[in-house]
MOPAC internal coordinates of N, CA, C and O (Angstrom, degrees):
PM7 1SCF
backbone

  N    0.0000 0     0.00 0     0.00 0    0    0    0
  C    1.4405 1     0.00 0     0.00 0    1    0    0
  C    1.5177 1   108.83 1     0.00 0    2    1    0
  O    1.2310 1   123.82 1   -58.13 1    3    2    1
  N    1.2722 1   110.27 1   121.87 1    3    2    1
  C    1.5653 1   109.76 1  -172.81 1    5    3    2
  C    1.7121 1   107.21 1   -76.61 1    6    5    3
  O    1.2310 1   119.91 1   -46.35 1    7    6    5
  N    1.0179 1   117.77 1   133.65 1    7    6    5
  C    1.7080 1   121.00 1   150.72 1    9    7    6
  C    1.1314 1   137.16 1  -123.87 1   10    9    7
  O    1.2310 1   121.25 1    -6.86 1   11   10    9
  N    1.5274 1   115.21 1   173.14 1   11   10    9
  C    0.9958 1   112.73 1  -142.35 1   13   11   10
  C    1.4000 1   115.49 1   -94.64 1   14   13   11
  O    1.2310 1   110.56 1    12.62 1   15   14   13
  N    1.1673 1   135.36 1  -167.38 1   15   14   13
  C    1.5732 1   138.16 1  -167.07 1   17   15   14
  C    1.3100 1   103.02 1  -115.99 1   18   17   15
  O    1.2310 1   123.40 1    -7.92 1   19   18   17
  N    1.1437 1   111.08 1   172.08 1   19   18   17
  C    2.0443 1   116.12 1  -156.53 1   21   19   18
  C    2.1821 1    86.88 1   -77.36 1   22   21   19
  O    1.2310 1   137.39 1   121.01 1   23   22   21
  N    1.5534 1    83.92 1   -58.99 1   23   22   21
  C    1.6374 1    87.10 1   157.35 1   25   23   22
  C    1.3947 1   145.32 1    16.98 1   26   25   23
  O    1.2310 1   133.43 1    86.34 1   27   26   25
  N    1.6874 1    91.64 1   -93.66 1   27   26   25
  C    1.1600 1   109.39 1  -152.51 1   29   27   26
  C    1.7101 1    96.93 1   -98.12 1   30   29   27
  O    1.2310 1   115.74 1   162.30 1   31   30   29
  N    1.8128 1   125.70 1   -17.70 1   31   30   29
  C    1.0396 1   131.59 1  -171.87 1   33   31   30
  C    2.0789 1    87.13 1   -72.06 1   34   33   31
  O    1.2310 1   117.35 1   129.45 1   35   34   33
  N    1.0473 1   122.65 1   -50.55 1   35   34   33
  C    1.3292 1   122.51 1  -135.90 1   37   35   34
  C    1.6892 1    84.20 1   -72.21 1   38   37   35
  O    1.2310 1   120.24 1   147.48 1   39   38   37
  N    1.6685 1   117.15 1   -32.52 1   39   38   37
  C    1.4909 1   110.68 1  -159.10 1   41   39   38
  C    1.6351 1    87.65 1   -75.91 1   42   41   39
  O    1.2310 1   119.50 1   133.79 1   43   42   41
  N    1.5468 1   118.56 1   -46.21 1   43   42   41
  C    1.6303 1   111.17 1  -177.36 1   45   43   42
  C    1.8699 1   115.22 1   -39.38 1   46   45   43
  O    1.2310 1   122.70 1   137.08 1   47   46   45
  N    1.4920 1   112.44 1   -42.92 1   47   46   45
  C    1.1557 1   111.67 1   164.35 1   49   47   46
  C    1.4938 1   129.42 1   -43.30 1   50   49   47
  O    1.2310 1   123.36 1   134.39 1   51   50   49
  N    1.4978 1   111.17 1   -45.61 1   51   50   49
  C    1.4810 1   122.58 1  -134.74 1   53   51   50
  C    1.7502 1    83.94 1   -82.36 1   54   53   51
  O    1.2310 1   128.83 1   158.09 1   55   54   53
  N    1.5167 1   100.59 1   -21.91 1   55   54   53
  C    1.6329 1   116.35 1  -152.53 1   57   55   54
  C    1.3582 1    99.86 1   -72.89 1   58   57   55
  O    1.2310 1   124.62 1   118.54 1   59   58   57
  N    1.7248 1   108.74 1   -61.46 1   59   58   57
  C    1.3385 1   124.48 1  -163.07 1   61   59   58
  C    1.7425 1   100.86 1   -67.88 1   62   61   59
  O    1.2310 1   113.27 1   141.29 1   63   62   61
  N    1.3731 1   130.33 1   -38.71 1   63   62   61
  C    1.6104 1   124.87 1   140.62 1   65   63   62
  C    1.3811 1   143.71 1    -4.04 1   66   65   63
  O    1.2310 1   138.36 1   122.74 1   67   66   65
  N    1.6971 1    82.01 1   -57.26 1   67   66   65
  C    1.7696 1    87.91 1  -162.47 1   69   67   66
  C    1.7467 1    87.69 1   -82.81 1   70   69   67
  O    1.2310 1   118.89 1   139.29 1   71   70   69
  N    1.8780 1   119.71 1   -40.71 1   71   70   69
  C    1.4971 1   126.84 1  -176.99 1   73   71   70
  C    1.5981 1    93.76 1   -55.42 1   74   73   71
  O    1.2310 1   100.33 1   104.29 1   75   74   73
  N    0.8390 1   153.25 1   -75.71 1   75   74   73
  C    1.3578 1   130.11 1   175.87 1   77   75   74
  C    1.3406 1   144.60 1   -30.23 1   78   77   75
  O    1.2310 1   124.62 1   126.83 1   79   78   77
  N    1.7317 1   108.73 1   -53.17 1   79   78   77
  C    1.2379 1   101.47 1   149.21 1   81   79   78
  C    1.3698 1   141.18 1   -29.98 1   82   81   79
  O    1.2310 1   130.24 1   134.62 1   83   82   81
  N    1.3011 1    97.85 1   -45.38 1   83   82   81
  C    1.6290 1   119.93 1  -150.91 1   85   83   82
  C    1.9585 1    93.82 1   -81.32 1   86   85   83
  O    1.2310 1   132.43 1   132.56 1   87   86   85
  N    1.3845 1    93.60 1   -47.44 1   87   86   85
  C    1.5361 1    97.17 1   177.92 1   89   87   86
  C    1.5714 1   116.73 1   -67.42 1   90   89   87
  O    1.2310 1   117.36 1   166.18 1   91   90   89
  N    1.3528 1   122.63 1   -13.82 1   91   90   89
  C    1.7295 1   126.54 1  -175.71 1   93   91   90
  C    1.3551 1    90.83 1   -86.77 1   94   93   91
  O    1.2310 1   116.28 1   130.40 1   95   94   93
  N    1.5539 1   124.67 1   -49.60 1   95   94   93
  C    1.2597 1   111.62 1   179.64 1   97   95   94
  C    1.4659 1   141.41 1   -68.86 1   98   97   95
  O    1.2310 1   129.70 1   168.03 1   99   98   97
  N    1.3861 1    98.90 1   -11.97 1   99   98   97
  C    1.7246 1   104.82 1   172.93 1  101   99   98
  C    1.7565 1   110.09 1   -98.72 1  102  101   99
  O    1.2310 1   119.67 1  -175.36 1  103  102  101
  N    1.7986 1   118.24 1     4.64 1  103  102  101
  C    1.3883 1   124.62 1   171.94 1  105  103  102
  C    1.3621 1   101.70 1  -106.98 1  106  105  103
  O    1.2310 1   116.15 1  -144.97 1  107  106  105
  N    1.0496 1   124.91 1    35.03 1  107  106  105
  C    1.4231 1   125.05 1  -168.07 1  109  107  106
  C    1.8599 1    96.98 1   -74.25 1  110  109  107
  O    1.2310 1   126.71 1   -46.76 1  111  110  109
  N    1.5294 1   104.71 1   133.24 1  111  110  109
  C    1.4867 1    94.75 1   175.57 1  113  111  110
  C    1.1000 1   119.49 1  -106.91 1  114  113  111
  O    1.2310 1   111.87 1  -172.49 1  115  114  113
  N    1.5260 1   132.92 1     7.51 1  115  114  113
  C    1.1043 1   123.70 1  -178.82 1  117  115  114
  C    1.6522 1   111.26 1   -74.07 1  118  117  115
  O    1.2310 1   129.75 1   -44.46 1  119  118  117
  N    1.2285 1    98.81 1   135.54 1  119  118  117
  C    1.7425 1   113.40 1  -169.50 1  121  119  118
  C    1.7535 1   100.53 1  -107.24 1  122  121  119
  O    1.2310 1   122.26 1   -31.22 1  123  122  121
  N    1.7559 1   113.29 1   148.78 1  123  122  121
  C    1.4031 1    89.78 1   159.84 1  125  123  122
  C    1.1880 1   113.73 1  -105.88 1  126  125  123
  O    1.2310 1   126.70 1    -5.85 1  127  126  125
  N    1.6410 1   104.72 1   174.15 1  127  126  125
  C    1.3599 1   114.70 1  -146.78 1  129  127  126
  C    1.4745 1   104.85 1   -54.19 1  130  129  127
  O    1.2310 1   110.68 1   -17.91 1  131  130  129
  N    1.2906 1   135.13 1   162.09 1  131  130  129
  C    1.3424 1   131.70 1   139.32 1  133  131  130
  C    1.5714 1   139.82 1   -62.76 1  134  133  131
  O    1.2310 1   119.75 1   -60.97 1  135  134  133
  N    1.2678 1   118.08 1   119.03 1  135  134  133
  C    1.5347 1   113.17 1  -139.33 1  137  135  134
  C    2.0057 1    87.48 1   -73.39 1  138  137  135
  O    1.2310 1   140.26 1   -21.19 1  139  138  137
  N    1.2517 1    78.29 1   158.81 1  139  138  137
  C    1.8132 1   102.07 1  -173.37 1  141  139  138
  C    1.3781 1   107.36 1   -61.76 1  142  141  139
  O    1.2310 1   116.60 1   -37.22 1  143  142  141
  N    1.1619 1   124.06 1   142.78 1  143  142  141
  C    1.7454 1   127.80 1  -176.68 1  145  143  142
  C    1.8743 1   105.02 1   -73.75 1  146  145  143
  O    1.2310 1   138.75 1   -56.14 1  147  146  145
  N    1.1582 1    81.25 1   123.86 1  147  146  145
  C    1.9130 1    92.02 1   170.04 1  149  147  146
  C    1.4967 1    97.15 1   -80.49 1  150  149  147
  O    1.2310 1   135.82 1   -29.19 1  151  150  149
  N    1.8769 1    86.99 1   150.81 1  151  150  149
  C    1.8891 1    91.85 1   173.61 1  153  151  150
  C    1.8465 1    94.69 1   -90.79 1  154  153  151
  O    1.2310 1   130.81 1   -13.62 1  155  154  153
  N    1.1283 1    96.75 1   166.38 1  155  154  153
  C    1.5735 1   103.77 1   168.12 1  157  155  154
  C    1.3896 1   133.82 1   -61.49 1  158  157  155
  O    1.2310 1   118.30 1   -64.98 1  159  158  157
  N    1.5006 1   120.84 1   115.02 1  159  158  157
  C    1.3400 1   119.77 1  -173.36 1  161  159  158
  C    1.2336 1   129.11 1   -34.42 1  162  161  159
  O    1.2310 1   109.91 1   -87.54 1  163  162  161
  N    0.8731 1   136.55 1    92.46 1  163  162  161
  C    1.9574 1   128.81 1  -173.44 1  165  163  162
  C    1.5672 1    95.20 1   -30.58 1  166  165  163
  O    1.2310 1   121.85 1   -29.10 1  167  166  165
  N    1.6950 1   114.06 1   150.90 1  167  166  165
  C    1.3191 1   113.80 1   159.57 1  169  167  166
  C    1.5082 1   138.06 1   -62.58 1  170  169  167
  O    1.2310 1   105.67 1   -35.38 1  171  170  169
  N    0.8396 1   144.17 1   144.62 1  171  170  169
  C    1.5312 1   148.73 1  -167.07 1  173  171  170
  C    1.4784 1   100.92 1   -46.15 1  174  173  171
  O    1.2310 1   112.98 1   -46.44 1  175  174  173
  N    1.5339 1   130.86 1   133.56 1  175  174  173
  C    1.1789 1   124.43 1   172.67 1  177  175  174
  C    1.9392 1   108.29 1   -71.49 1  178  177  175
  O    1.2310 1   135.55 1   -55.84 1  179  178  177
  N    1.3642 1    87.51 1   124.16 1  179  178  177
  C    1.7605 1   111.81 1   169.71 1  181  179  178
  C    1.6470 1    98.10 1   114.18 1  182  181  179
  O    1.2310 1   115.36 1   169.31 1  183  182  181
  N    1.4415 1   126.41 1   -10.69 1  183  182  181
  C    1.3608 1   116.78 1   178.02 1  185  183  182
  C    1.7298 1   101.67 1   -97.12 1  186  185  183
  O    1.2310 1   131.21 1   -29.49 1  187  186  185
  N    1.7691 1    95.97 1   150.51 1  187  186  185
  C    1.2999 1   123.80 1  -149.49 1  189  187  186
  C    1.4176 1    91.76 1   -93.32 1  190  189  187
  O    1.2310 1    99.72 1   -43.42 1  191  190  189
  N    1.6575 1   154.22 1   136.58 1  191  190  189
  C    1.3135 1   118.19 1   147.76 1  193  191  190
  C    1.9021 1   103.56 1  -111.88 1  194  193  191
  O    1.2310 1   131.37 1     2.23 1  195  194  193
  N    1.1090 1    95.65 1  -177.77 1  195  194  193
  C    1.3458 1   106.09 1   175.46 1  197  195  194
  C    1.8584 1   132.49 1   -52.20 1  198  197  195
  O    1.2310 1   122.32 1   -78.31 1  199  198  197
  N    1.3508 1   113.16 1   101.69 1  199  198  197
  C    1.6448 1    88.62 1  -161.05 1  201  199  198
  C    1.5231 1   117.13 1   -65.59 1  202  201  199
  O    1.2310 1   125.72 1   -20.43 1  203  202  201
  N    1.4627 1   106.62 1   159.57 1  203  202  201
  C    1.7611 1   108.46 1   164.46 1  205  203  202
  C    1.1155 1   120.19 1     8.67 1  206  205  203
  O    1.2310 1   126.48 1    87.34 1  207  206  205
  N    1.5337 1   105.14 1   -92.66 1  207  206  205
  C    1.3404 1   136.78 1  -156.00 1  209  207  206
  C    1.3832 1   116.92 1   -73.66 1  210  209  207
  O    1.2310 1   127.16 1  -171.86 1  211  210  209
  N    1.2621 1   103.84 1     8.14 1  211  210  209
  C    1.7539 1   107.16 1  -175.25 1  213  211  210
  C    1.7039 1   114.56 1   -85.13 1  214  213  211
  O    1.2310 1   127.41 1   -56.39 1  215  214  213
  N    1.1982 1   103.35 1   123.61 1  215  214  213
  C    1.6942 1   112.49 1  -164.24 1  217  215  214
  C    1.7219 1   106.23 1  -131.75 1  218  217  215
  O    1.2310 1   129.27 1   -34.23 1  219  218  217
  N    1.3638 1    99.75 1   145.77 1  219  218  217
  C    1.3977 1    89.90 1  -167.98 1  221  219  218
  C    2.0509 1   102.59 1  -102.88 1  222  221  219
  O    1.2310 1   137.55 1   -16.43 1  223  222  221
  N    1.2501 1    83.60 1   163.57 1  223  222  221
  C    1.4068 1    81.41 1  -171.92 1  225  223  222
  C    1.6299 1   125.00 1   -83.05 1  226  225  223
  O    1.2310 1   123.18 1   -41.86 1  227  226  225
  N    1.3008 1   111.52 1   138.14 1  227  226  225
  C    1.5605 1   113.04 1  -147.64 1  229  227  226
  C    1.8354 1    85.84 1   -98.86 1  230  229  227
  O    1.2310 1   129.33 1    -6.65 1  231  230  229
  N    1.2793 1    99.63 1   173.35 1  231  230  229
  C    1.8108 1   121.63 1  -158.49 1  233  231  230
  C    1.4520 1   102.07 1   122.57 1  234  233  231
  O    1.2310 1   136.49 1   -11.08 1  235  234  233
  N    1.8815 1    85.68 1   168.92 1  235  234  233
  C    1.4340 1    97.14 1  -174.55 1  237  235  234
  C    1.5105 1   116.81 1  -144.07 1  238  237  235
  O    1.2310 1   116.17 1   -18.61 1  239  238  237
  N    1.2971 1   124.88 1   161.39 1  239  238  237
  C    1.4174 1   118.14 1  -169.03 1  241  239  238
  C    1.7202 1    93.78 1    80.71 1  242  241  239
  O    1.2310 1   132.33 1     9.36 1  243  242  241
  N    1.5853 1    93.79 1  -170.64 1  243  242  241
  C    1.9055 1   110.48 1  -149.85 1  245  243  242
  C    1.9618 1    93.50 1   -72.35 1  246  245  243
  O    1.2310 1   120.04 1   156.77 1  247  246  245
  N    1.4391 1   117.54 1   -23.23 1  247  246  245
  C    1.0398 1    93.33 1  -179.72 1  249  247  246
  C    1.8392 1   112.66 1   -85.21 1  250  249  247
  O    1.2310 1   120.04 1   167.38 1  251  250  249
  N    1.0533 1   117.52 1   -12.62 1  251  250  249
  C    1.2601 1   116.40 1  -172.86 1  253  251  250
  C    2.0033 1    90.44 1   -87.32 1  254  253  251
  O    1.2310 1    91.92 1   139.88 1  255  254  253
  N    0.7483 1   165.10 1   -40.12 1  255  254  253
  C    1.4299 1   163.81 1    57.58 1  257  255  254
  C    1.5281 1    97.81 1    70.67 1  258  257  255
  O    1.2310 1   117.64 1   109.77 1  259  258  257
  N    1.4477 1   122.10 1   -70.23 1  259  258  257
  C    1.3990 1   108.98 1  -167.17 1  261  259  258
  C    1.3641 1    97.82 1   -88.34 1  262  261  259
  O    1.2310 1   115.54 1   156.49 1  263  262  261
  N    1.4767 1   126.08 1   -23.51 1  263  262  261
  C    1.5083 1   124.24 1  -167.92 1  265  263  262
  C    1.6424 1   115.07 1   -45.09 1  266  265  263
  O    1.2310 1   133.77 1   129.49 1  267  266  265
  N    1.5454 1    90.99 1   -50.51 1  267  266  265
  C    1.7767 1   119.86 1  -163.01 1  269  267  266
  C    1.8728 1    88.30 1   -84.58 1  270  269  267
  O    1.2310 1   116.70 1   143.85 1  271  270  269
  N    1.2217 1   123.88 1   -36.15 1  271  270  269
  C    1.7067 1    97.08 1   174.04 1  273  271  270
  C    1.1254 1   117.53 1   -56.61 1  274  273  271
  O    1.2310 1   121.18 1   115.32 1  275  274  273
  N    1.5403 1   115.34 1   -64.68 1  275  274  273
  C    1.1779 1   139.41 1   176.47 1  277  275  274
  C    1.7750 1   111.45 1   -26.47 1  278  277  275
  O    1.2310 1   122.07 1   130.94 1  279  278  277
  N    1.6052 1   113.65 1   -49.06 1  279  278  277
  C    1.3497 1   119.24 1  -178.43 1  281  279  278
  C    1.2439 1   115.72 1   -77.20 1  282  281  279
  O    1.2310 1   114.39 1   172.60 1  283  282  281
  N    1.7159 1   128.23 1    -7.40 1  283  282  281
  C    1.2795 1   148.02 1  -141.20 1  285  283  282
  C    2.0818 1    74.93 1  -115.55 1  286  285  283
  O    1.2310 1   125.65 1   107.63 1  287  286  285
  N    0.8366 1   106.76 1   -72.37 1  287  286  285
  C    1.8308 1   134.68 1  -153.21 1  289  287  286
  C    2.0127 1    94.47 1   -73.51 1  290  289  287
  O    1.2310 1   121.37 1   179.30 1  291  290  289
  N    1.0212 1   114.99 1    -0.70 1  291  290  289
  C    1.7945 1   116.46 1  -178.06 1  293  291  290
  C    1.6822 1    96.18 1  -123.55 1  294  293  291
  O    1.2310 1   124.02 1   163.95 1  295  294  293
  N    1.5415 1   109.90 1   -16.05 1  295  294  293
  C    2.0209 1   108.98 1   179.46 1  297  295  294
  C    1.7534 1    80.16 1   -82.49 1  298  297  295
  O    1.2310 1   121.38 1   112.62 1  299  298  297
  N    1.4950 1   114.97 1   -67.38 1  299  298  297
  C    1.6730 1   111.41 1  -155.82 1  301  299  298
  C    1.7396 1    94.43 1   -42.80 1  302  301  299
  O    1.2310 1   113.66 1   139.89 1  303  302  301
  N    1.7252 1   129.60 1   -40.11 1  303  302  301
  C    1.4647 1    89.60 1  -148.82 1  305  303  302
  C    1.3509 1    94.00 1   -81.04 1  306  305  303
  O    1.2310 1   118.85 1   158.76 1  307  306  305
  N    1.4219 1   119.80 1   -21.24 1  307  306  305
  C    1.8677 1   120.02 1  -163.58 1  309  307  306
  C    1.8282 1    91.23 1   -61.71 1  310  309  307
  O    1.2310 1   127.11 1   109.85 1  311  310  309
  N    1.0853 1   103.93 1   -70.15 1  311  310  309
  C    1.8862 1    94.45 1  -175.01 1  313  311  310
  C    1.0660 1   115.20 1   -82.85 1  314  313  311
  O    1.2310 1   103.07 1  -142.14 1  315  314  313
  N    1.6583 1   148.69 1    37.86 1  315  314  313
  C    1.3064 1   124.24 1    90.20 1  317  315  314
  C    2.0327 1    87.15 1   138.73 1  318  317  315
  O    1.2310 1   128.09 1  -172.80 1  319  318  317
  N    1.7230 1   102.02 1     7.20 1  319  318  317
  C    1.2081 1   100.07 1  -167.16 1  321  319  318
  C    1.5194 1   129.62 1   -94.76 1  322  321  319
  O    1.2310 1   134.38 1  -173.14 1  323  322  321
  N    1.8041 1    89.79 1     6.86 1  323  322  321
  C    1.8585 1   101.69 1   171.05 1  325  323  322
  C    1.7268 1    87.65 1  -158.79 1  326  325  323
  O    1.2310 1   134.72 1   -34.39 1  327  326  325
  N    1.2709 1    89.14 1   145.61 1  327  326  325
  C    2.1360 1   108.64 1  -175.81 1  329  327  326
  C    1.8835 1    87.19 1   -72.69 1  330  329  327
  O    1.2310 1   141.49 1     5.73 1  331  330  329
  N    1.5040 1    75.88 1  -174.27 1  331  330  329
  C    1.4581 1    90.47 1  -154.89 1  333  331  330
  C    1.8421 1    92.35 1  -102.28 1  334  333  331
  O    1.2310 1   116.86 1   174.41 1  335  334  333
  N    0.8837 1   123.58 1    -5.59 1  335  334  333
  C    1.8633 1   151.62 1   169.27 1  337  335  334
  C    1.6564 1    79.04 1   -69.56 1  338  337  335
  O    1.2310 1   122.34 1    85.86 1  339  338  337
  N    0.8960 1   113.12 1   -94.14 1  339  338  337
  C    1.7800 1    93.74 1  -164.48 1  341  339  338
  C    0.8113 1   130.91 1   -91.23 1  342  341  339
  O    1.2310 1   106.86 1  -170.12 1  343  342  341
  N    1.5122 1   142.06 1     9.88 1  343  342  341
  C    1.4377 1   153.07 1   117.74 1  345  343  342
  C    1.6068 1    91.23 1   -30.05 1  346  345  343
  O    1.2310 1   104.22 1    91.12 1  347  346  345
  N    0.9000 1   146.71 1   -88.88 1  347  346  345
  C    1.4547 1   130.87 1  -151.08 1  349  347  346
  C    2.2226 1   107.35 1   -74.11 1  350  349  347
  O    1.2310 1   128.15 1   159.30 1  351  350  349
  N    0.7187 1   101.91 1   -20.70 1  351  350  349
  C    1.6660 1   113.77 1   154.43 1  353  351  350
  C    1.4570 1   103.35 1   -49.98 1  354  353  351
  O    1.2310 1   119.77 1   108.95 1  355  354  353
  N    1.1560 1   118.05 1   -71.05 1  355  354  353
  C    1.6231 1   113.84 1  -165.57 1  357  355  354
  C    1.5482 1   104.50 1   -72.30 1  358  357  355
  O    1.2310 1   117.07 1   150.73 1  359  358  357
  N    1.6484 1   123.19 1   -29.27 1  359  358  357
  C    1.7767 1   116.46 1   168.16 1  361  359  358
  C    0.9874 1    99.81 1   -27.80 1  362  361  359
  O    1.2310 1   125.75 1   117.53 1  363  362  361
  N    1.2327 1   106.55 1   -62.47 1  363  362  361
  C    1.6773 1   101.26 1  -129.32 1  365  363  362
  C    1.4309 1    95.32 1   -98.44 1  366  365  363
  O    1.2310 1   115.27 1  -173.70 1  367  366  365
  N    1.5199 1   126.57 1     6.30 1  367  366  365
  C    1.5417 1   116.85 1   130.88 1  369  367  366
  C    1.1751 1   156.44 1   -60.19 1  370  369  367
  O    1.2310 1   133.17 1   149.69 1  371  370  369
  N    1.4651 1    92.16 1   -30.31 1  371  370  369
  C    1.3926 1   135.95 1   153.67 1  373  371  370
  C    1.5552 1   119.55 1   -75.30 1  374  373  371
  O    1.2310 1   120.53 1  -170.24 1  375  374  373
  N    1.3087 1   116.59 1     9.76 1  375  374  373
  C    1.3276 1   121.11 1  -176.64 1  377  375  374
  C    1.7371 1    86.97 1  -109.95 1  378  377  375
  O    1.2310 1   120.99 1   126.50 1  379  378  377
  N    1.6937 1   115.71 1   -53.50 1  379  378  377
  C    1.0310 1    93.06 1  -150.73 1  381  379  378
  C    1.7284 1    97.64 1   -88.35 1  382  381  379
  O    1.2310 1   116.39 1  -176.52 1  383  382  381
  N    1.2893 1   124.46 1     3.48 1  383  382  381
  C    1.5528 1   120.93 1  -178.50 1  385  383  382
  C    2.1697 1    84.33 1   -69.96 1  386  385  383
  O    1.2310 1   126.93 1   125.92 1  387  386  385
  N    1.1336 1   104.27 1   -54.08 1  387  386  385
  C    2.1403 1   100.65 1   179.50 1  389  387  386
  C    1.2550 1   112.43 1   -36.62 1  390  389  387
  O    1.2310 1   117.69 1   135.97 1  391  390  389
  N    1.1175 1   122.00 1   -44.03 1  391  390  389
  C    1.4285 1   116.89 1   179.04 1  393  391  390
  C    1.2511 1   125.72 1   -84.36 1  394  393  391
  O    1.2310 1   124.90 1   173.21 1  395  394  393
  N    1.1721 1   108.20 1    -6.79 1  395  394  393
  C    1.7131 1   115.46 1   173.56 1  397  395  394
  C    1.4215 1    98.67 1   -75.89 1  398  397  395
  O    1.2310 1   127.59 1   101.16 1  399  398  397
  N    1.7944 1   103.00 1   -78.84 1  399  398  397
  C    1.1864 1   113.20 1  -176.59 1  401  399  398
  C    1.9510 1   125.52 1   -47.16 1  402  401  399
  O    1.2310 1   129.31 1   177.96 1  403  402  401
  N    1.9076 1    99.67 1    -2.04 1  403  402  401
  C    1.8683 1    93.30 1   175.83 1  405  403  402
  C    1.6559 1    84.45 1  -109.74 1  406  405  403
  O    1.2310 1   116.03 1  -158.29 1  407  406  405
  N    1.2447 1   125.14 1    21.71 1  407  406  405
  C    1.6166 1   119.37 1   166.02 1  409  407  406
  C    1.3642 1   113.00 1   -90.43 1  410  409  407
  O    1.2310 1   127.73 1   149.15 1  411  410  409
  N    1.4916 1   102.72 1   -30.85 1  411  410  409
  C    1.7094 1   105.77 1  -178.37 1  413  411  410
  C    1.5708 1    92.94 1   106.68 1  414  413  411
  O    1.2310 1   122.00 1  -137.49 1  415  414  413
  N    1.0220 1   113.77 1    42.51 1  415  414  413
  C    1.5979 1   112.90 1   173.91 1  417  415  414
  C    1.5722 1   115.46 1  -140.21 1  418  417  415
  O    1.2310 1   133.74 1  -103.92 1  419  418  417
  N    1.7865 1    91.04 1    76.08 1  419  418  417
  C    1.3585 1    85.16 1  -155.73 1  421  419  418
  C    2.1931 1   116.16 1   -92.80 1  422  421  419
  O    1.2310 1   134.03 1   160.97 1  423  422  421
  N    0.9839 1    90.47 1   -19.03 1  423  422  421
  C    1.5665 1    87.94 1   154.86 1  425  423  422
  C    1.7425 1   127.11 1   -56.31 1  426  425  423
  O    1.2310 1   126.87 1   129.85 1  427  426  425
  N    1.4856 1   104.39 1   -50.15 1  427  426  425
  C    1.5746 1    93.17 1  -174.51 1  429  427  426
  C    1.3375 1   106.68 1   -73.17 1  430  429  427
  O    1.2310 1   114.12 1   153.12 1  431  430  429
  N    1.9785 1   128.74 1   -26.88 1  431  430  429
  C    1.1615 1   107.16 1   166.48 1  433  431  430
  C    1.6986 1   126.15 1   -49.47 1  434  433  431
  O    1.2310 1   130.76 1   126.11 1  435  434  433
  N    1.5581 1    96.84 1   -53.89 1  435  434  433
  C    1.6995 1    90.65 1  -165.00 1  437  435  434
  C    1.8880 1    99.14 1   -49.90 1  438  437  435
  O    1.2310 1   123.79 1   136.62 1  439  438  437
  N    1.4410 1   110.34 1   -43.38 1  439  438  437
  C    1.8000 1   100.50 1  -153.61 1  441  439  438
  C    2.0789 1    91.71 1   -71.33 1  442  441  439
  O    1.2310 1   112.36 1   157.85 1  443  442  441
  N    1.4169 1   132.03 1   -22.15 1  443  442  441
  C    0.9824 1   109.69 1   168.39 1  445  443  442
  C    1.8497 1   115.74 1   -65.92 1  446  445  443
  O    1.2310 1   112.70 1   147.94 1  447  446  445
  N    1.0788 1   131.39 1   -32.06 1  447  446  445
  C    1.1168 1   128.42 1  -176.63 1  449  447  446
  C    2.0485 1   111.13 1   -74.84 1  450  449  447
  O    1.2310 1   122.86 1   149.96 1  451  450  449
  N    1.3276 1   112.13 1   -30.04 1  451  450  449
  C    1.2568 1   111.79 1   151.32 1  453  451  450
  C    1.4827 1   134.95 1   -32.27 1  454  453  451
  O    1.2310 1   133.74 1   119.28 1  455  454  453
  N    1.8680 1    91.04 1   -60.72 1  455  454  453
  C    1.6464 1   121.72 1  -173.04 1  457  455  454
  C    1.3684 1   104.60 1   -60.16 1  458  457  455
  O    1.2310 1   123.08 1   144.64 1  459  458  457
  N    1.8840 1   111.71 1   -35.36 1  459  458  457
  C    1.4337 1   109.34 1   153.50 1  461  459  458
  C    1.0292 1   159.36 1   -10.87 1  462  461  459
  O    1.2310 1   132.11 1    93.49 1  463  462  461
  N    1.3131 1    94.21 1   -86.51 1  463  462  461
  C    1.5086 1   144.62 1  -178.18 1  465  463  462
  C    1.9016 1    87.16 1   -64.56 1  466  465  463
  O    1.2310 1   116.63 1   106.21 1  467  466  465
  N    1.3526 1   124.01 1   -73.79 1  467  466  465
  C    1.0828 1   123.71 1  -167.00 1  469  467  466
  C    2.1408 1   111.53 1   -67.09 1  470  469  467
  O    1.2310 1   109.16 1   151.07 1  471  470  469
  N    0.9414 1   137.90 1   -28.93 1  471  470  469
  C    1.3364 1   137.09 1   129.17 1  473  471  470
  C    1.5963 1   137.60 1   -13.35 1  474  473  471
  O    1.2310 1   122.80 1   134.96 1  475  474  473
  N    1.4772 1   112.24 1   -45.04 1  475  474  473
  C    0.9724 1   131.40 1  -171.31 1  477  475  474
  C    1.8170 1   106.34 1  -133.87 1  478  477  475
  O    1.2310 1   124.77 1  -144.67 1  479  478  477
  N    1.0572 1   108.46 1    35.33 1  479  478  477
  C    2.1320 1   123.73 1   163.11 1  481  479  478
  C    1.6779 1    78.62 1    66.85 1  482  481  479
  O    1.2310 1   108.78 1   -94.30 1  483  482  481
  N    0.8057 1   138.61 1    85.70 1  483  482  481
  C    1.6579 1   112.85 1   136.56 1  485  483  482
  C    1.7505 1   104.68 1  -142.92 1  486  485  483
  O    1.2310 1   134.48 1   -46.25 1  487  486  485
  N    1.0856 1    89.60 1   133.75 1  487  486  485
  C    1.5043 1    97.27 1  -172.89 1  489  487  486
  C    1.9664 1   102.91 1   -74.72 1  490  489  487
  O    1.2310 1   120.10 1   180.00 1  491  490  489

């Protein structure tokens, strides 16, 4: 069995050393801190937001569909977040999705009130 020389053991050391080092220093765990939670910006003075208590109106099918736009589309004009130019644009979309949906056609109402909604940004 061959061995080794005073040598070549001390450089095998010096080696497996420095590979350690090298490996403690790239597992290093110190993290920095996580930055502190901001509170929420107050709203811009003169913008309106939505109060508390505002709930949308529950049902289902095209009238529960136009109910909750309709309640969605009367908050934007009260706090100031769509003119009254297209607030009455979407009525009378909302007029004609009502008459679908009091025809008994209640799919093309809801997907017209969608086609709406998506027309005028609302997800």
């Amino acid at each position: 069995m061959p061995t080794d020389s005073p040598g070549s053991s001390m450089r095998r050391l010096c080696l497996i050393a420095v590979s350690l080092l090298a490996l403690t220093a790239c597992q290093s765990t110190s993290e920095a801190p996580a930055p502190a939670p901001q509170a929420a910006a107050p709203a811009p003075r003169g913008v309106t937001i939505t109060p508390a208590g505002f709930r949308l109106p529950e049902g289902g099918g095209c009238q529960g569909d136009i109910a909750r736009f309709r309640a969605i589309q009367a908050n934007d004009l009260e706090t100031g977040h769509v003119t009254r130019t297209v607030y009455d644009q979407i009525e009378a979309e909302m007029k004609r999705a009502d008459s679908m949906c009091a025809a008994g056609q209640s799919g093309p109402a809801s997907a017209h009130v969608r086609a709406t909604k998506s027309r005028f940004g609302y997800p």
